[in-house]
N, C-alpha and C positions, 0 to 999 in steps of 0.2 A: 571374479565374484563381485555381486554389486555391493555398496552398503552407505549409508548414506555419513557413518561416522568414522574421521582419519584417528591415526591411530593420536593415542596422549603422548606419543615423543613428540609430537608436532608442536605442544606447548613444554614439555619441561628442557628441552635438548636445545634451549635456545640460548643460553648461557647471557653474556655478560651484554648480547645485540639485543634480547631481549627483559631484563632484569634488572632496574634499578634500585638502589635500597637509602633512604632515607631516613635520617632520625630526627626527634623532636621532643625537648623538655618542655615543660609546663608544669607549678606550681596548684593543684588545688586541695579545696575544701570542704573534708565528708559533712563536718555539723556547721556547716555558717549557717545562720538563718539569709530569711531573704533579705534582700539588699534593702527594701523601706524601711524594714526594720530595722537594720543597723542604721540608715540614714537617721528615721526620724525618732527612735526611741534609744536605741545602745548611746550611742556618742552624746545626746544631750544630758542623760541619765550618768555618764562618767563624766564628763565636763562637770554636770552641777556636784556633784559628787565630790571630786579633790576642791571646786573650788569652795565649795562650804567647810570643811575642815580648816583651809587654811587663808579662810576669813575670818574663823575666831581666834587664830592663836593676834598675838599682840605683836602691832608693827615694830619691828626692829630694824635699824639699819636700811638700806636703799631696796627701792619697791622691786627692780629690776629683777632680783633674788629671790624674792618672793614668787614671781613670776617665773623663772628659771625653775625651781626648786618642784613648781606646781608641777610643770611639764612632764619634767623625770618620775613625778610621781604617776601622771596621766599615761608614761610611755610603760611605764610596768604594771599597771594598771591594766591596759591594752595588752600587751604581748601574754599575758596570765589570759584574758579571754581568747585570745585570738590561739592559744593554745587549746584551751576548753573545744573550737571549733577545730581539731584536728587537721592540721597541714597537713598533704604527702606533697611530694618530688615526683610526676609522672612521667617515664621516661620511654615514647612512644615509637616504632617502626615503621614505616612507610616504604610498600615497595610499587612502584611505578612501569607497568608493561605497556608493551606496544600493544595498538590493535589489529586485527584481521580483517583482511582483504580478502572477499570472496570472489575466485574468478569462475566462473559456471559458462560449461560449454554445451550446445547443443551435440548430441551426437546420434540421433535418432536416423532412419535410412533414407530422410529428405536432405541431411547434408552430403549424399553420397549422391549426388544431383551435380553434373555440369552446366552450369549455367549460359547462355547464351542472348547476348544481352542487345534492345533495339536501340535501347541508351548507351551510344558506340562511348561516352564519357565516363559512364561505371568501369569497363573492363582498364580504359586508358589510364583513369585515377589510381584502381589499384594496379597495374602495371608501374607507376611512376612508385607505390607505395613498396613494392619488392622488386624496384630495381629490373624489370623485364619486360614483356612486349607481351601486347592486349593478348594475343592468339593463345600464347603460354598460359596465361590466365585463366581464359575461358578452355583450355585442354586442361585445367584442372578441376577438381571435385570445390564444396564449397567446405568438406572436413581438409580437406589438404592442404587449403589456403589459411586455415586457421590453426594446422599445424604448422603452416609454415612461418606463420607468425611467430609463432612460441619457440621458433626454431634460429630466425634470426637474429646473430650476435649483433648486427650495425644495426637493426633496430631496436634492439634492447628491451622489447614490451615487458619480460619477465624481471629485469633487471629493474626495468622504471618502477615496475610494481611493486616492489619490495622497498624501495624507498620511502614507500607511503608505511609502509609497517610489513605484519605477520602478512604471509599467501595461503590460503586454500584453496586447492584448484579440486574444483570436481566437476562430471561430464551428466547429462541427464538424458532420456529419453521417457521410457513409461516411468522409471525410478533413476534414482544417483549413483553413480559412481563414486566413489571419492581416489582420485589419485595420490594425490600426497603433499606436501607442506614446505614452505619458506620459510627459515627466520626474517627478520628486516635487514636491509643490506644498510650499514651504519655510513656514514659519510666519510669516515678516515679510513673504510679500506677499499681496498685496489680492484674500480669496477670489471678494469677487464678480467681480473684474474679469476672473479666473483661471476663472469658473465655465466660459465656453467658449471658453476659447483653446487653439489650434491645439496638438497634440501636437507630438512630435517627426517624427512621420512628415506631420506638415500635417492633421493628422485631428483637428476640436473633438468633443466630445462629443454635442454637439446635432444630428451627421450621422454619428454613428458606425456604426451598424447600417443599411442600406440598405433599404428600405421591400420587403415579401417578395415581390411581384410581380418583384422584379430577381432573386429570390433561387432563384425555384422551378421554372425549366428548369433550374438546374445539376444534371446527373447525379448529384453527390455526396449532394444532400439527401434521397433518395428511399432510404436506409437510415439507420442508429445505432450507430454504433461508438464508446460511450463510453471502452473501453480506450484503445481507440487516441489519440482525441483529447485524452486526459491523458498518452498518452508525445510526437505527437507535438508539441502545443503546449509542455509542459515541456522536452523535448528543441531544441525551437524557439530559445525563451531560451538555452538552456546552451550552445547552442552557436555565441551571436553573437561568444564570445572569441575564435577566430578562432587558439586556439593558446597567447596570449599570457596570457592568466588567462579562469579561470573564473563566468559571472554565479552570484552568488546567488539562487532562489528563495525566498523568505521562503514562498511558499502558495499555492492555485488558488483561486478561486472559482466552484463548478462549475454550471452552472443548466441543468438537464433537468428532463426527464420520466423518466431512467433505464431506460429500454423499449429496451437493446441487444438487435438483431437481426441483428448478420452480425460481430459481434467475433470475429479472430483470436488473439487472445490473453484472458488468464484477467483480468478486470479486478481481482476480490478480489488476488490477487497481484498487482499491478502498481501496487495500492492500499498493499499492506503492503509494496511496495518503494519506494514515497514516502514510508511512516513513517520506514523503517528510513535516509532522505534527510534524516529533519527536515525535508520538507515536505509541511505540513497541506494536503490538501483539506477545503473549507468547503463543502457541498455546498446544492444549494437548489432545493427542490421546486418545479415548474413544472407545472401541469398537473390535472384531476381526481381523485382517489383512488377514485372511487367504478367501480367493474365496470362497464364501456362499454356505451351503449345505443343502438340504433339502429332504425331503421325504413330500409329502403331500394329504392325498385324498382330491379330489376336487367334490366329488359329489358321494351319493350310492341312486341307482335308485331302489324301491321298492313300492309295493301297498302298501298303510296304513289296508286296509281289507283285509284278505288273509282269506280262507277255509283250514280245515282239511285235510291234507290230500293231500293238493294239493302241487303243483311245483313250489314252489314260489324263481322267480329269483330276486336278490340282481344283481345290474348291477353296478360294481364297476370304477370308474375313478381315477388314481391316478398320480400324475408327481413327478419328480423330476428333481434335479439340482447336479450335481456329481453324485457320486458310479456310473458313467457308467460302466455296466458291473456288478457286486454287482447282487448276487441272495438273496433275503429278503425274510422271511415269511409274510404272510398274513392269519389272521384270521380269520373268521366269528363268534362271541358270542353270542349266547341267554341267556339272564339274565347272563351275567355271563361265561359260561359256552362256552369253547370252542367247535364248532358245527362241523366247515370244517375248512382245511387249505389247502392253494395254496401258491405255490414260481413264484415272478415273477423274472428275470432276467433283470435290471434296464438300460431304456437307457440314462437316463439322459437327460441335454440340454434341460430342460424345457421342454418335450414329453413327451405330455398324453399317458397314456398307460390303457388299460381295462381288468377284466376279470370278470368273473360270478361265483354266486354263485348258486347254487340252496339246498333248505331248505322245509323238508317235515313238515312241524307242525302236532302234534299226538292229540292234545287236545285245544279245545276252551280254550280263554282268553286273557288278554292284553299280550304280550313281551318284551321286549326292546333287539331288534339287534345292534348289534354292530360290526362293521367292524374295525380290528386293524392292522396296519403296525408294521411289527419289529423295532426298535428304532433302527440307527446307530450312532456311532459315531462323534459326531462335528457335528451333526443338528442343523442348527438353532434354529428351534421351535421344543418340542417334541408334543406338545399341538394338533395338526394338524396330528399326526398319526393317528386318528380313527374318526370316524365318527357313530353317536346312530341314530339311528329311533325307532319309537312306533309303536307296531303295535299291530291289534284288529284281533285276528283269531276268525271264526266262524266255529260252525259246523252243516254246511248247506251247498246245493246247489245253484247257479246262475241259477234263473228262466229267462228261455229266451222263447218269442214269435217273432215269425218270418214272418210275413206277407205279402203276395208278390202277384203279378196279375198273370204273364203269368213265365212257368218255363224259363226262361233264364238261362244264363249259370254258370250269377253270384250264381242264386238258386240254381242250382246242386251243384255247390260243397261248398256252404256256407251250406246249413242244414245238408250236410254230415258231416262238421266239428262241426256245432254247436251239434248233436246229438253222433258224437262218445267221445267229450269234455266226462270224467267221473267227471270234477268238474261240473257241468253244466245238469240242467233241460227243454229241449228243447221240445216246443210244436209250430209246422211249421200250417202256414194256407193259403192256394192257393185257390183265388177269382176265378180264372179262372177254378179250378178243377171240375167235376162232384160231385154234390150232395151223388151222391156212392163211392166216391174215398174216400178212407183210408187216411185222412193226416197224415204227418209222424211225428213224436216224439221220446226223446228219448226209451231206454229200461226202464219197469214199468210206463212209463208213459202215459196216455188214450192220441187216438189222439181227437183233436178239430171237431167238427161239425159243430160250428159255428164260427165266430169272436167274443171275448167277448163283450157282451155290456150291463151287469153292473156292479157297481164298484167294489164289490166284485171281482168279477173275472178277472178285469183288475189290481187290487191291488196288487195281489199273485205274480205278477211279480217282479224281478230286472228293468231285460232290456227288452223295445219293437222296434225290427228292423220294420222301414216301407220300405218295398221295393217299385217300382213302382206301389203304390198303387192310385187310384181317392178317393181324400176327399170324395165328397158330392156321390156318386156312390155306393160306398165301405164300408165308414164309416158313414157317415152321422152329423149331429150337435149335437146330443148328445153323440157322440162316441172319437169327435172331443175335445169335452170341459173334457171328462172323460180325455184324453190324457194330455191337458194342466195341470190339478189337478195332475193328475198323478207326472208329473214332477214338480211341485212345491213344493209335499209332499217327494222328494229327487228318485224319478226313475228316469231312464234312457233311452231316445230316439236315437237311430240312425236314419236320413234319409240316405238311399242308394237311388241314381238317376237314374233314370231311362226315354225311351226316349217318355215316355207315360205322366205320370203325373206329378210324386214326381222330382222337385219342380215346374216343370214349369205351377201347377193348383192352387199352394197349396196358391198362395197372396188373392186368394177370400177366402182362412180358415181362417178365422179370427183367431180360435183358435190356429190352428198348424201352423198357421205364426209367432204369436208372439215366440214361441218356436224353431222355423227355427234359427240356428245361422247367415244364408244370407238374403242379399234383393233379390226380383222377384219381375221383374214391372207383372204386370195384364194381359201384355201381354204374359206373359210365358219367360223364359230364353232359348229358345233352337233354336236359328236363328243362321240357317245352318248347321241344324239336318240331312238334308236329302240332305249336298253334300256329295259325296264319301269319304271315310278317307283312307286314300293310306300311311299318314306316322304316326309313335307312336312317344306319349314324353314321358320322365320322368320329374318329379315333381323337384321345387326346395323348399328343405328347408327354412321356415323363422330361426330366431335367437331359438327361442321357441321352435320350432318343431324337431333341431337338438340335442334337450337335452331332448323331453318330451316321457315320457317310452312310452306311446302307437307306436312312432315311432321308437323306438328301436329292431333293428330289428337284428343286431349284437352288441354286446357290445364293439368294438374296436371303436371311433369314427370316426375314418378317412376310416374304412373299410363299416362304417354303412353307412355314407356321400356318397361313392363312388356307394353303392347296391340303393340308393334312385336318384340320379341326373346326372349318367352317364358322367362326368366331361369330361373323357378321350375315349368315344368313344368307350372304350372294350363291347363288345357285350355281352361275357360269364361272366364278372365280373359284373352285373348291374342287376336289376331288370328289365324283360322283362316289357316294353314300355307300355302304355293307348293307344287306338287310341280314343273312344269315351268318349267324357264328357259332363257334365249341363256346360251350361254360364249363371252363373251368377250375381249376381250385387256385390258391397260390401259387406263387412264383416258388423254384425250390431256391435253399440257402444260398449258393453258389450262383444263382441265376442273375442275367439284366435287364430287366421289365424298358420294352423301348415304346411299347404304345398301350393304353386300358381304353374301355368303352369308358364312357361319357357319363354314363348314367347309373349302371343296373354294377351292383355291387357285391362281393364276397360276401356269401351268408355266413358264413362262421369268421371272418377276419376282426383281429381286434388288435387297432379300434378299423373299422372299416373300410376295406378299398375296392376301385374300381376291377371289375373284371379285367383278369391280362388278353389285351389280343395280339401283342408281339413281343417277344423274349427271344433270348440268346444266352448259351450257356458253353463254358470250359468245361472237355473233360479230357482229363491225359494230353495229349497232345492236339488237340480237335477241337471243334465245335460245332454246336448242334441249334438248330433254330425251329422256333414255334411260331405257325401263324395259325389263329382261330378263326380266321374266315375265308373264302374258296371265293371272292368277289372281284377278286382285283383287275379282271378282264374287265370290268367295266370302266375302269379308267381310258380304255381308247377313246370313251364318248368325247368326241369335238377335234381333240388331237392325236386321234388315230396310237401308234403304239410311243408317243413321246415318254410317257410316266409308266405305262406298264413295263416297257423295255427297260427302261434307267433303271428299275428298282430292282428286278428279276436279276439283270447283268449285274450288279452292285451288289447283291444278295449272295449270289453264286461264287464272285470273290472273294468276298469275307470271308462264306466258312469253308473256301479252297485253301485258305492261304497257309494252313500248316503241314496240308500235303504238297503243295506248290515248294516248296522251298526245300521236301525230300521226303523218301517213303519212310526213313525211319530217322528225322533228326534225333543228334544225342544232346543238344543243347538249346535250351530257350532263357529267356530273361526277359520279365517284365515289370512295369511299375502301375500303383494304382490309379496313380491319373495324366493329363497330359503337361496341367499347366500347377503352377506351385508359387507358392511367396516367400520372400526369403526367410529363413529359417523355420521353413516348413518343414516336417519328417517327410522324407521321400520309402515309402518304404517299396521293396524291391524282392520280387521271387523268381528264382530261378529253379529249373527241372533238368538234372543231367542224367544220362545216361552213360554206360563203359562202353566200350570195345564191343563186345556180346550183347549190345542193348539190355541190359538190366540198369537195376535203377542204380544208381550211387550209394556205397555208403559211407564215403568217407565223412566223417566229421563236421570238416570245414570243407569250404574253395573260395576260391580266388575271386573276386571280379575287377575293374580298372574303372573309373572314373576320369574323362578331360574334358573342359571346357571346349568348346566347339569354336569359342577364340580365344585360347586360355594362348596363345603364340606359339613358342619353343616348348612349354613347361614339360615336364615327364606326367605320361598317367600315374593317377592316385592310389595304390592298390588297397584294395577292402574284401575282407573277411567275411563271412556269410556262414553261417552252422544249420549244419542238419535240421527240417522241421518236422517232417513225416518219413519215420522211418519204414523202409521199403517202395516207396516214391519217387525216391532221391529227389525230394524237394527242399530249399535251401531257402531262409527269410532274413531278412536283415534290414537297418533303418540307415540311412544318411542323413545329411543335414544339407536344407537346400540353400548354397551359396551366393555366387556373387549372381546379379541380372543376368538372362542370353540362355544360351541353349548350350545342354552338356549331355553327354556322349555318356552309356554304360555298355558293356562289353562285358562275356565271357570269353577266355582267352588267354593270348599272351597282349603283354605290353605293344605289342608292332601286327598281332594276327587277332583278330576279331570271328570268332564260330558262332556267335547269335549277339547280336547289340538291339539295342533303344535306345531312344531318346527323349527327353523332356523340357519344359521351359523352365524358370524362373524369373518372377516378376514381383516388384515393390508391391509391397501390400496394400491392399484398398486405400487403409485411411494417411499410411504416409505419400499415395499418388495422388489421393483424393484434390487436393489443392497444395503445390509445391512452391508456389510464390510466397516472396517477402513481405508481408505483415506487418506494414509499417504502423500503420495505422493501434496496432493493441501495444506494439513497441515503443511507440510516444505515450500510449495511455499509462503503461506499468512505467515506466518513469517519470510523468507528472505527478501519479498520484503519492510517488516515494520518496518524491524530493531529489528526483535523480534528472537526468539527459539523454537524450537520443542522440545517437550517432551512429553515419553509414559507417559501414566499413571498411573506406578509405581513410576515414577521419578517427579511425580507433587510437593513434596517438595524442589527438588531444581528447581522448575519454580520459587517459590517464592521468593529463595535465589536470583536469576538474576533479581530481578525488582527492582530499585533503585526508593523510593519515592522523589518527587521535592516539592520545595516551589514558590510559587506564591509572589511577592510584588505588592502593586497596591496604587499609590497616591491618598490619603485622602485629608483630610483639608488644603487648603491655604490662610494662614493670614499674609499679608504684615503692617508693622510700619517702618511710612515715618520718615527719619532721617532729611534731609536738611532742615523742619521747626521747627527743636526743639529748644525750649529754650535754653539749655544748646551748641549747634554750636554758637551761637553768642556771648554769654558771652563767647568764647573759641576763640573764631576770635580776641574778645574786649581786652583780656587777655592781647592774644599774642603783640597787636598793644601797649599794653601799657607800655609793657614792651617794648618792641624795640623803643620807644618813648624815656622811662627814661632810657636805654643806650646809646641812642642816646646826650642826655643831659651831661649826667656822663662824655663820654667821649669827650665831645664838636667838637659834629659831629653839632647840629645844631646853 
C-alpha cells in the first residue's frame, strides 16, 4: 500500500538515541515596570528619599554611620518594592532531538532499465564502488544497484546515514511509498552490531527495499513525479508532530534518473522552496546519461495454423532509436534453429521499418517461431530483440466452397484464384448455371451438382464464400441453420455483396443474420443502388484494420497504409478505387470494423460514422466476414494477381483457422489484445467444452501462466469462473508483469489443449526518454542548497550532509518568591538592625 506518511513509532520509539532533556532556572518579574523607569525615576526618587530624612536628623558621631545606616535603610526600602514587583523562581524544560534525514528512492519502471554504458568509466567506477567487475554491473537493473547499496555492510551507506540523525526512507514513482524509519546511530554504540538492526519501524537495512518483482504491478510505478515525491515525503516527516512540535529536516537524499513525466507542480519551485526551508536536497544520478538506444520488434504478423507446404509470411515490424544507418541482422528460428536471415539497414528516429519472411513448413506439428534482432551495443533493453509465436502446422488442404448466383466479374477471377491456390481445395457452385454446366473446382477434385445440403457435406469444409446469393431462393431454412451450426462449430463464413441479395435479403434469415457481422434494416441496405457511379473510393483503415494480417497487403506500414486509402492522390501508387458497395447499418456489438468508406456516413449513428466496408466477427467457435464491395478484381490493374491473390489467400486463413485446428475443438483461449504495459489487466476468455461437446458448466477451470523466458520457473496457475452460462465461457483478469512475451495455456502444467500469447512492454511515458537527467538534477540541488552527485560518488553525498539538533520547550514551573516566609524575616532583619545602629550611635 502506498502512503506518503511512516508510522509515529518512527518518532517516539527512539528512546534515550533520540531525546535529550534539559533544565533551566531563571529568576523573573510579573510587575517590574520598564527598565527607564526604574533607571531614571524609581532609584533617584528612593536615593533622594532616605537621603533627605537623614539630612535633617542632627550630626552625631562619625559621618561614615550616617552613611552606613542610610544604605540599610535604602536596601529595605528596595527589597519592600522589588517585592511590590513580584519575583517568581522559573524553573524550565528543554528537550533536545535529533533531526531527519530524508532518503527518497526513485522506483518507478525506468529503474528496471539495464544500463549499458559508451562511457566504459561509469560501469568501471561503480564496479570499484561494490567491489566487482564492469559486466556485473551493467547485468544489473539500476533498482538493484541501489538495493544493493542499501544492502552493503562494508559500505555502510545506511549506517553513515544515521549518524547524521533520524532516517526516513521512502521510494516514489507517480506517488510515495514510505518504507520505514532509523533512530540516529549514537557514537558509543557498536557500529557493526548496529550495521543491520531493526529500525524503528522493525525494518533492518539489509531488507529495506523489496526485491522489484514485488514492486512493478503497483500502478504508481508506471510514471515519475519527482516534484511530488519531494513535497510529499518531506511533508511526510513534518508532519509526524501531530500538533505538538515540529520534526526538523536537516536534508533529502534524492536518487533518480530525474525523467519527470506527469508532475503537477513546478519541481525548480518546489526545489527553491526547500532552500528558502534550509533544506538541502543532495541529489544523485542513477541511471545512463548517454541519448537512449534501442532496437525493438514491435509486432511479427503470422497465422497460428499454417499447412505443409505452404508459403507462410512472417510480417515483421521493427524500430529503433539510434544506429541510423547500422546494417543489423535478422533472424527467423524454428525451434531453435536458424531458418532465414535478412539485413535491414537502420533508420532510426523511432521509424517503423518492415520486412518479410516467408517459411515453407515440411511436416505437421506444433513450432515455435522466433524472430531475433542482432543485439547492438548500449541498447537499452536486449529483452525486446525477438519476438516467439506458436504455431500448429497441418498437413491438409483449405476446403473452400464458393457459392455465387449470376457470374460477375468478382466470380471470374476469385474462383480462378481460389482454384489455382495449391494450398487450397476448391469446389465453386453457380445457382444461375445450367443444370449441364460442369462447375468448376479445383485439379482432383469432383465438381458440385448440387449445393450441399446435409451436414455432412456442409461440414468437410474450412471456409463457405456466399456470394450474392437469395437466402430463402437458393438456400432455404434448413440450409440456413446448417450455416449457422456451421460456424459455431469453428467454420468460416465470408459474405461477399452483392447488388441482388447478400445483404440486403439476408435480415429476414434469421439464421444467417445472426452471423452477419452488420445490421440490415428489413428494408434492404442498397438505397441508391441504381444511381449512376461515375467516381471510386478507397477505404480508410480503422486502428485494427492497419495492423490486422488479412489487410496486410505490403509489409512496410507506411507503404501498406498508402496502397489501402490513397492519402496523396498518386493514382499508380494506391489501390485502384471501389465504385460500387452494400450500405449498411452498423457494425454489431461483438463485431471488428477493419475498413469504413471515406466519406458517406451512418444515417442514424450517434455521434456519426463512416459506412463499414470490412468487418469480422466471433461466433461459437468461427468466424464470419463482411465485405461491402464485389471490386476487388480490379486490383490486378498493373500487377496482375500480386494484391488480389495476397488478400483472398490471407482472408481464407483467418476465417479457416478454427476449423483448421479440428471439427469440433473443446478448448480455446483468448486475450483482448496483443501487446500490453506493465500492469496492464490482461483480461482473458476462454470457451470449453466436455467429452460430448457440450458446453461446460463447471464453476471454475484452470489456466497456466509462464514467461516465455521465465527459465526453470513452474507455470503460474489461475482460476477463471463461469461467465455465460450454457456457453461454457470463462473470463478473468491478470496482471501484466515483468517485460517479454508470456505463454497462456488451458491444460495441464506440461500439456497445452489451446494456448496464446502476448507481449508486455514499459509504458509510453516510462520508455519515452529513459536517460539520466542530469541536467534538472543539478537544477533541484542548486536551487535547495544542496549537491549533485553521480552515483559512483554517492559516499561523499553523505560526507556533505551535516545532521542538526532540534530544542523545543517542555515544562514550565513558576515559584512565587515575594510571598515567602523567609522575604519578611529578611526585610524584619534588616529594619532591626538599622534600628539597634541607629540606637548605638545615638541617631535616635
Amino acid at each position: 500500500m502506498s502512503t506518503g506518511i511512516l508510522p509515529a513509532s518512527f518518532l517516539c520509539q527512539g528512546g534515550a538515541a533520540d531525546l535529550v532533556t534539559e533544565t533551566e532556572e531563571t529568576i523573573r518579574w510579573l510587575e517590574m515596570p520598564e527598565a527607564w523607569v526604574v533607571v531614571l525615576l524609581i532609584l533617584p526618587l528612593l536615593v533622594a528619599f532616605v537621603g533627605f530624612f537623614y539630612k535633617r536628623e542632627k550630626p552625631v558621631g562619625n559621618p561614615r554611620w550616617r552613611w552606613a545606616l542610610g544604605a540599610l535603610r535604602l536596601l529595605v526600602v528596595a527589597l519592600a518594592l522589588l517585592m511590590l514587583a513580584r519575583p517568581v523562581r522559573q524553573k524550565t524544560t528543554y528537550e533536545r532531538r535529533d533531526s531527519t534525514l530524508v532518503l527518497l528512492v526513485d522506483d518507478s519502471l525506468s529503474q528496471d532499465i539495464k544500463d549499458k554504458y559508451s562511457e566504459r568509466e561509469i560501469p568501471k567506477s561503480l564496479a570499484g564502488l561494490f567491489r566487482t567487475q564492469a559486466d556485473i554491473v551493467e547485468g544489473m537493473t539500476r533498482y538493484d544497484l541501489v538495493r544493493r547499496l542499501v544492502r552493503d555492510e562494508k559500505l555502510g551507506f545506511i549506517r553513515e546515514l544515521r549518524k547524521k540523525g533520524k532516517l526516513a526512507v521512502y521510494t516514489f514513482g507517480g506517488s510515495v511509498n514510505g518504507l520505514g524509519g532509523f533512530s540516529k546511530l549514537q557514537e558509543d554504540q557498536d557500529a557493526s552490531a548496529e550495521a543491520g538492526a531493526p529500525g524503528d519501524d522493525g525494518v533492518s537495512d539489509d531488507e529495506l527495499l523489496p526485491p522489484y518483482s514485488k514492486v512493478r504491478d503497483d500502478p504508481r510505478v508506471q510514471e515519475t513525479r519527482v516534484a511530488e515525491g519531494l513535497r510529499d515525503s518531506v511533508s511526510g516527516v513534518l508532519g509526524l508532530g501531530f500538533g505538538k512540535r515540529r520534526e526538523k529536516v536537516s536534508g533529502v537524499i534524492l536518487l533518480s534518473d530525474f525523467q519527470q513525466n506527469a508532475d503537477t507542480i513546478s519541481v525548480s519551485e518546489f526545489a527553491r522552496g526547500l532552500g528558502e526551508r534550509k533544506i538541502p536536497v543532495f541529489t544523485v544520478g542513477v541511471g545512463n546519461p548517454d541519448e537512449p538506444k534501442d532496437i525493438r520488434l514491435t509486432n511479427v504478423d503470422v497465422n497460428d495454423v499454417v499447412l505443409v507446404d505452404d508459403d507462410v509470411p512472417f510480417d515483421v515490424s521493427l524500430v529503433a532509436d539510434g544506429f541510423e544507418g547500422d546494417r543489423v541482422r535478422v533472424d527467423l528460428k524454428i525451434d531453435s534453429a536458424v531458418e532465414s536471415t535478412k539485413y535491414v539497414v537502420l533508420e532510426g528516429g523511432g521509424k517503423r521499418q518492415g520486412l518479410r519472411f516467408l517459411y515453407q513448413p515440411r511436416k505437421p506439428g506444433k513450432i515455435t517461431a522466433t524472430v531475433e534482432v542482432e543485439e547492438q551495443g548500449g541498447e537499452v533493453f536486449y529483452d525486446n530483440n525477438s519476438m516467439s509465436r506458436n504455431l500448429t502446422v497441418l498437413d491438409q488442404k483449405i476446403k473452400v466452397l464458393y457459392a455465387e448466383y449470376l457470374p460477375r466479374w468478382e466470380y471470374r477471377y476469385l474462383k480462378n484464384a481460389l482454384i489455382r491456390d495449391k494450398t487450397m481445395e476448391t469446389q465453386v457452385f453457380l445457382f444461375s448455371a445450367d443444370p449441364e454446366f460442369t462447375q468448376d473446382s479445383s485439379t482432383g477434385v469432383p465438381p458440385l451438382r448440387a449445393f450441399p445440403s446435409q451436414r455432412d457435406e456442409l461440414f468437410k469444409y474450412h471456409v463457405i464464400i456466399l456470394g450474392d446469393v437469395d437466402p430463402e431462393r437458393h438456400l432455404g431454412a434448413e440450409r440456413q441453420e446448417l450455416l449457422k451450426e456451421f460456424v459455431a462449430s469453428g467454420g468460416g463464413v465470408i459474405f461477399l455483396s452483392g447488388p441482388h441479395s447478400n445483404p440486403s435479403r439476408y435480415a429476414q434469415a434469421s439464421d444467417l443474420y445472426t452471423i452477419l457481422p452488420v445490421q440490415v434494416s428489413e428494408t434492404g441496405g442498397l438505397e441508391g443502388r441504381d444511381a449512376p457511379v461515375t467516381e471510386s473510393f478507397n477505404v480508410k483503415l480503422s486502428a485494427v484494420g492497419r495492423e490486422h494480417p488479412v489487410m496486410r497487403l505490403d509489409n512496410d506500414p507506411e507503404r501498406n497504409l498508402q496502397l489501402w486509402e490513397n492519402e496523396d492522390g498518386r493514382f499508380y501508387e494506391h489501390l485502384p478505387g471501389f465504385f460500387w458497395f452494400a450500405r449498411v447499418g452498423r457494425a454489431k456489438g461483438n463485431a471488428v470494423v477493419l475498413a469504413r468508406h471515406p466519406q458517406q456516413l451512418q444515417p442514424l449513428s450517434n455521434p456519426p460514422k463512416p459506412l463499414v466496408v470490412f468487418a469480422f466477427m466471433n461466433y461459437g467457435k468461427g468466424r464470419t466476414f463482411f465485405s461491402a464491395v464485389d471490386n476487388t478484381w480490379r486490383w490486378r490493374a498493373g500487377v496482375d494477381n500480386l494484391y488480389f491473390y495476397r488478400f483472398w489467400g490471407q482472408l481464407c486463413r483467418f476465417v479457416a483457422a478454427g476449423r483448421l485446428l479440428g471439427k469440433t475443438p473443446r478448448y480455446s483461449i483468448t486475450v483482448d489484445k496483443e501487446v500490453y504495459s506493465i500492469g496492464e489487466s490482461v483480461r482473458v476468455e476462454c470457451q470449453v467444452y466436455d467429452a460430448n461437446m457440450n458446453p461446460s458448466e463447471d464453476e471454475t477451470i484452470s489456466i497456466y501462466h509462464q514467461e516465455q523466458d521465465g527459465g526453470d520457473e513452474d507455470p503460474q496457475k489461475i482460476d477463471l469462473s463461469l461467465h455465460l452460462q450454457g456457453q461454457g465461457v470463462y473470463r478473468g483478469t491478470i496482471s501484466a508483469g515483468a517485460r517479454g512475451r508470456h505463454d497462456l495455456w488451458l491444460g495441464t502444467p506440461s500439456d497445452r489443449f489451446s494456448f496464446t500469447s502476448y507481449t508486455v512492454e514499459v509504458p509510453a511515458l516510462e520508455a519515452r526518454d529513459t536517460r539520466l537527467n542530469r541536467t534538472l538534477g543539478r537544477q533541484i540541488a542548486k536551487l535547495s542548497g544542496g549537491a549533485y552527485f553521480d552515483f559512483n560518488e554517492i559516499m561523499s553525498a553523505v560526507g556533505k550532509i551535516q545532521g542538526l539538533s532540534q530544542t523545543d520547550e517542555g515544562l514550565v514551573e513558576d515559584d512565587n518568591l515575594w510571598d515567602e516566609w523567609w522575604v519578611i524575616v529578611l526585610i524584619t532583619s534588616i529594619l532591626a538592625i538599622e534600628w539597634i545602629l541607629r540606637k548605638t550611635v545615638r541617631l535616635v
